[in-house]
C-alpha positions in Angstrom: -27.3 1.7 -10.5 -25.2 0.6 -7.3 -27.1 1.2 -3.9 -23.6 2.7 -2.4 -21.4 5.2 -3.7 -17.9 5.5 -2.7 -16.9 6.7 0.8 -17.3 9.9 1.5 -13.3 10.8 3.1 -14.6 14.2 3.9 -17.4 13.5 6.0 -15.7 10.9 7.7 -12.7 12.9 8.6 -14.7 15.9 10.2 -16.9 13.5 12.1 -12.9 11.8 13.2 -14.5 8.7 12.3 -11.0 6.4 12.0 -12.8 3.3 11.4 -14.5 4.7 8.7 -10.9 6.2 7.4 -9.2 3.0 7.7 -12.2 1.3 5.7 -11.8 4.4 2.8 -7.6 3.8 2.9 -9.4 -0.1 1.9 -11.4 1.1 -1.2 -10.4 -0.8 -4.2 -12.3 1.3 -6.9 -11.1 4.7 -6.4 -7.1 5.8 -5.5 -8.2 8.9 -5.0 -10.3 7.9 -1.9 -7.5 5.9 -0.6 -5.1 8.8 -1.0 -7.7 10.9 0.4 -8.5 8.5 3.4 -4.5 8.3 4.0 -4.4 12.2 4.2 -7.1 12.4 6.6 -5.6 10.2 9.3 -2.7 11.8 9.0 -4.3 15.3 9.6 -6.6 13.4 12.5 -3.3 11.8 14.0 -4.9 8.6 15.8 -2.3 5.7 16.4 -5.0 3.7 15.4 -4.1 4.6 11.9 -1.0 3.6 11.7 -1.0 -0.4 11.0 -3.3 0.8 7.9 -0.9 3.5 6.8 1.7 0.8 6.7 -0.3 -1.4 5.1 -1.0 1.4 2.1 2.6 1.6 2.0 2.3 -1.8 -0.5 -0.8 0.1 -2.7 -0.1 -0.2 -6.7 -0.7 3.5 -6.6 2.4 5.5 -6.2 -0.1 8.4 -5.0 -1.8 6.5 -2.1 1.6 5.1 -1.0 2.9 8.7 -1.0 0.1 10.1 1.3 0.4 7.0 3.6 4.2 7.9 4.0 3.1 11.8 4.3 0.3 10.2 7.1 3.2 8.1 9.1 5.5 11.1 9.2 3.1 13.6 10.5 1.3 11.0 13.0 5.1 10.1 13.8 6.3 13.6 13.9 3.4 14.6 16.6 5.4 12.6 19.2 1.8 11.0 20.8 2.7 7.0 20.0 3.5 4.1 21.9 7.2 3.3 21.4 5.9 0.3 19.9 4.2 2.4 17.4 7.2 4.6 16.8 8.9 1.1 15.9 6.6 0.1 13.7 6.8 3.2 11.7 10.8 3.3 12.1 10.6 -0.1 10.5 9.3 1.1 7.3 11.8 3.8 6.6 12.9 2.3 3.3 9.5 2.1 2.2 8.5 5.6 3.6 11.2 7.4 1.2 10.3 5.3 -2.0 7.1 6.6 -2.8 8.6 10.0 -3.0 11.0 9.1 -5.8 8.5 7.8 -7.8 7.0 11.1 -7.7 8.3 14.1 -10.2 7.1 17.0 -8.3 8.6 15.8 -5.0 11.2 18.5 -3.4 13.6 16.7 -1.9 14.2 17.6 1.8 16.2 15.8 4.4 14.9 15.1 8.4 11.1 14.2 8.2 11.4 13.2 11.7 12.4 9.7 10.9 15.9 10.7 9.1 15.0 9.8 5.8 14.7 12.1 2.9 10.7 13.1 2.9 9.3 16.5 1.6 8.3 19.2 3.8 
């Protein structure tokens, strides 16, 4: 029997704990605590979490790359970054949109924020 479990995303997101997040968005075992982790530093909105969205952006799951590109649009959309930030995040606009089309219950809308198609 393992001495740790898997992170627990909801703990760690009501304590705002974005190290702890960015370590979760890292968890090789479980997608769903990466897509998790994803969502709640999108929902918390801390620049710090945007290198690791971007990085999520390249998971083999097409969930976890979706709710990184949900995460960047909302932490983009809140207007609170660095212009270096925004950049980085502008930067990854091909990659932003792709999850979404790998997705079947995606609705297609257009202006995220970014100017790529992204649902609302």
């Amino acid at each position: 029997m393992p001495l740790f479990g898997p992170p627990n995303v909801e703990k760690l997101g009501a304590r705002r704990d974005i190290a702890g997040l960015v370590k979760a968005l890292a968890y090789e075992k479980d997608s769903d605590v990466r897509r998790a982790a994803a969502g709640a530093l999108g929902a918390i909105g801390d620049a710090r979490a945007v290198e690791p969205l971007i990085d999520a952006l390249k998971d083999g799951e097409p969930d976890v790359r979706g709710a990184a590109a949900e995460a960047l649009v909302k932490i983009f959309q809140e207007g609170r970054l660095a212009a270096a930030q925004r950049q980085l995040i502008l930067a990854q606009r091909d990659a932003i949109s792709k999850p979404h089309s790998d997705s079947f219950t995606c609705n297609f809308h257009y202006d995220s924020g970014i100017g790529v198609p992204f649902p609302l």
